[in-house]
C-alpha positions in Angstrom: -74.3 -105.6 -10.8 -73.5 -103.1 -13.5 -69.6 -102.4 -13.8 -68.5 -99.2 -15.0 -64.8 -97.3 -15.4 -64.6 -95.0 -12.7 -65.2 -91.5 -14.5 -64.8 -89.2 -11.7 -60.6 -90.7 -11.4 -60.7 -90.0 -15.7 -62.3 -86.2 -14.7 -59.6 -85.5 -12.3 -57.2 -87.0 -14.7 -58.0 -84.7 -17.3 -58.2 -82.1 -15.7 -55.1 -82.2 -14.1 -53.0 -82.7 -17.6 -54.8 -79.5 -18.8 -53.4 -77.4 -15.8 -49.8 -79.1 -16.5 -49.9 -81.1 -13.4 -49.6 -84.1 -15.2 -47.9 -84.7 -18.5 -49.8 -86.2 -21.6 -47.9 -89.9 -20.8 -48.6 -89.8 -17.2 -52.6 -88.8 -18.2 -52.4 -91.9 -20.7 -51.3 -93.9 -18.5 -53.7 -93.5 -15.7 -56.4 -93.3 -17.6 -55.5 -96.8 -19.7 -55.3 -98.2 -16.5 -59.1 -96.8 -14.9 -60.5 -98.3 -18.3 -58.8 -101.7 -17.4 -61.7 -104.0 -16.6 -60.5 -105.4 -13.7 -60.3 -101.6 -12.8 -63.8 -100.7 -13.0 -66.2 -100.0 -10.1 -69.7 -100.9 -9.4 -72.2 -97.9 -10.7 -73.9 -98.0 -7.2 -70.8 -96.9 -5.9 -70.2 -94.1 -8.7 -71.6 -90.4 -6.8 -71.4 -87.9 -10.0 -69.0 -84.9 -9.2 -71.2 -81.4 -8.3 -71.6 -78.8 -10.6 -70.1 -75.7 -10.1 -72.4 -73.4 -9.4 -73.4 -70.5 -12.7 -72.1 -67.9 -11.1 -68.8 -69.5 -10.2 -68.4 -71.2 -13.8 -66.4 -67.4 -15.2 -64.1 -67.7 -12.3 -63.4 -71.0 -12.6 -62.3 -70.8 -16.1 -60.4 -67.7 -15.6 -58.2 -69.1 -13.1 -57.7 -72.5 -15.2 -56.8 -69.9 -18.5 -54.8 -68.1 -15.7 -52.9 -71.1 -14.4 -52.2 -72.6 -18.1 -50.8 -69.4 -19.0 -48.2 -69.5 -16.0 -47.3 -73.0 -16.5 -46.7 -71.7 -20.1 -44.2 -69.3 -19.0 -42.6 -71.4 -16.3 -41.7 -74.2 -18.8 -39.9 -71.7 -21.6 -38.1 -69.6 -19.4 -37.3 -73.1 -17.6 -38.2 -71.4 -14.0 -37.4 -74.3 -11.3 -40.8 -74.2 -8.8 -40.1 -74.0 -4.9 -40.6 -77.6 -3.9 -43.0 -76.5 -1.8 -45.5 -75.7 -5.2 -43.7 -78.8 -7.2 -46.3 -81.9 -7.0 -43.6 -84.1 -7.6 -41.8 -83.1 -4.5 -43.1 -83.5 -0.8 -42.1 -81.0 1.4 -40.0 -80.9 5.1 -43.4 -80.7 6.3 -45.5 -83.6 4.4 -42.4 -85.8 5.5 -42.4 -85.0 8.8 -46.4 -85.7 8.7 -45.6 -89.2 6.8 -43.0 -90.0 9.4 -45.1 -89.7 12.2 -47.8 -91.7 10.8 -50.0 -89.0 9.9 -50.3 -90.2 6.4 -53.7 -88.5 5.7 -53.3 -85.4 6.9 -49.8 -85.7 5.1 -52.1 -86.8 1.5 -54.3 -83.6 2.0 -51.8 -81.0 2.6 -49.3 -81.6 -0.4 -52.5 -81.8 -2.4 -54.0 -78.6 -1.2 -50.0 -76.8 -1.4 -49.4 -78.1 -4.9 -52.9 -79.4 -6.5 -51.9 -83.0 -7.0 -53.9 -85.5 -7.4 -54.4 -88.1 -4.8 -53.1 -90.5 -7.3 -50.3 -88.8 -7.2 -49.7 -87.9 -3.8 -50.2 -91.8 -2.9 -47.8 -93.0 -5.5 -45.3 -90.2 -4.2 -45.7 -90.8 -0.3 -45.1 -94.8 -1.3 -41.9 -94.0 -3.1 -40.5 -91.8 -0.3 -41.3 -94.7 2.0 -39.9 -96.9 -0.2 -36.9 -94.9 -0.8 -36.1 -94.5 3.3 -36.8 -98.3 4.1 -33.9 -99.0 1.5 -31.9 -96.5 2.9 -32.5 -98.1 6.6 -31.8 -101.7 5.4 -28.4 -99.9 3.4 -27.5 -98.5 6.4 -27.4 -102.4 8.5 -25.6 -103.8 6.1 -22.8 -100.9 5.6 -19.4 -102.2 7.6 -19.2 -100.1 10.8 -16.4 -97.8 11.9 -13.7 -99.3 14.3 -11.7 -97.4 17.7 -9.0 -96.9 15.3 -11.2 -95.4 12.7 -11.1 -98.8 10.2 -14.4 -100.7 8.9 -15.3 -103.4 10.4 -16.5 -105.5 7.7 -18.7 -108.2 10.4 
């Protein structure tokens, strides 16, 4: 069986450091790690990405000029995005989905509200869960408040 890097992940990669979704290091990095071989996928199970149709090819580049442009002028004039546009932030929304165990639907809507990649939005959605099991555990072992308003340190 014929082993291959997984070009469609490198694709998406790309193309989501040259909207500025991504920054050069990040793109680097994932892509070092797709051509690990212990990465790569077997070419039956490769399914080459469709075409954009002719007449949607203009459009298409238009809005990428258009997007690179506005990430252009967000970066100088150092414009904070709403979280809710911000692929490195989930929203209320996405966490809420996360929390109650709706984890897909929670992948596909910070993708479509910010154009992550699902990369991304995995590694993202692990850290958050990461971040409130540590803050559960925290929370055990903190001393609890006394009647008297003391900690009890047992």
């Amino acid at each position: 069986m014929k082993m291959i890097p997984d070009f469609n992940r490198i694709g998406s990669v790309v193309s989501s450091w040259h909207r500025g979704v991504v920054t050069a290091e990040e793109a680097e990095r994932i892509i070092r790690e797709a051509m690990d071989p212990g990465q790569y996928l077997p070419s039956s199970e490769l399914v080459p990405l469709p075409q954009a149709d002719e007449s949607l090819r203009s459009v298409v580049a238009l809005a990428e000029r258009l997007e690179q442009k506005l990430n252009l002028l967000i970066r100088h004039q150092q414009v904070a995005l709403p979280a809710a546009l911000d692929p490195g932030v989930l929203s209320g929304e996405v966490k809420k989905l996360v929390e109650g165990n709706q984890k897909i639907e929670a992948v596909a809507l910070h993708r479509r509200n910010t154009g992550a990649t699902l990369f991304e939005t995995y590694e993202l959605i692990q850290q958050h869960l990461a971040t409130k099991r540590d803050f559960r555990s925290a929370g055990r072992n903190a001393p609890s408040p006394t009647p008297d308003g003391s900690q009890n340190k047992g």
